[in-house]
N, C-alpha and C positions, 0 to 999 in steps of 0.2 A: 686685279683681284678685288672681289666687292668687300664693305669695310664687315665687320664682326654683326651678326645678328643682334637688335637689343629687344628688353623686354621677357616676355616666358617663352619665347620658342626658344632663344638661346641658353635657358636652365636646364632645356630637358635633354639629355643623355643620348648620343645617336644607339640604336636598338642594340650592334655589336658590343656596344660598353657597356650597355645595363639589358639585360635580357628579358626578356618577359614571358612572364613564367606561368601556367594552366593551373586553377586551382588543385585538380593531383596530382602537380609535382609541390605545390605549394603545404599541401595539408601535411605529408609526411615531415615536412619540415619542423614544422609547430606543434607535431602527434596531437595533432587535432584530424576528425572526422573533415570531410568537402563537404557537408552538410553544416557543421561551423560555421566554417567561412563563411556561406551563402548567407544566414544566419547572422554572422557577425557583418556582412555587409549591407544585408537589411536596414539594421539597428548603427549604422553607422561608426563598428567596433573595428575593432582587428587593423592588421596592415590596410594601408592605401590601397585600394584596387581601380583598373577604369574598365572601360567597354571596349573591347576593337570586334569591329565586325559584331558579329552576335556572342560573341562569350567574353569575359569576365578576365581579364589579365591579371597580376601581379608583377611589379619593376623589381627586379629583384633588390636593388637599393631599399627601396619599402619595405619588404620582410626583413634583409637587416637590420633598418633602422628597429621595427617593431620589436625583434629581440632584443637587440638593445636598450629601446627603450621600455621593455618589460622588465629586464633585468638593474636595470635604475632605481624603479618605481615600485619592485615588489621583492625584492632581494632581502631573505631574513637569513639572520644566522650570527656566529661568532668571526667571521670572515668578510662580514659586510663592511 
């Protein structure tokens, strides 16, 4: 058996354990518009996105995080 990958291929997530996800299944997530996204991937916003092939993925671990970290960093109320 060869020893553990090092480095960033062995960070990234084999596909079955983090999925990657089409900006419209993405958008309804975030009830944001796919014009957003596109938008917010312009401008360098939103969840992490890459390229595969010709369209635009999202790892599904990334729109987690991003609600997560939206709800961190913009969380008002008597609850926060």
């Amino acid at each position: 058996m060869s020893p553990p990958a090092k480095g960033k291929a062995a960070l990234v997530p084999k596909p079955q354990d983090d999925p990657l996800l089409r900006p419209e299944e993405v958008a309804p997530l975030l009830n944001v518009a796919r014009g957003t996204l596109y938008r917010w991937r312009h401008h360098g916003e939103g969840p992490t996105s890459i390229r595969v092939g010709g369209g635009v993925r999202y790892r599904k671990s990334d729109v987690d995080a991003y609600i997560v970290k939206q709800a961190e960093t913009t969380a008002r109320g008597d609850d926060v």
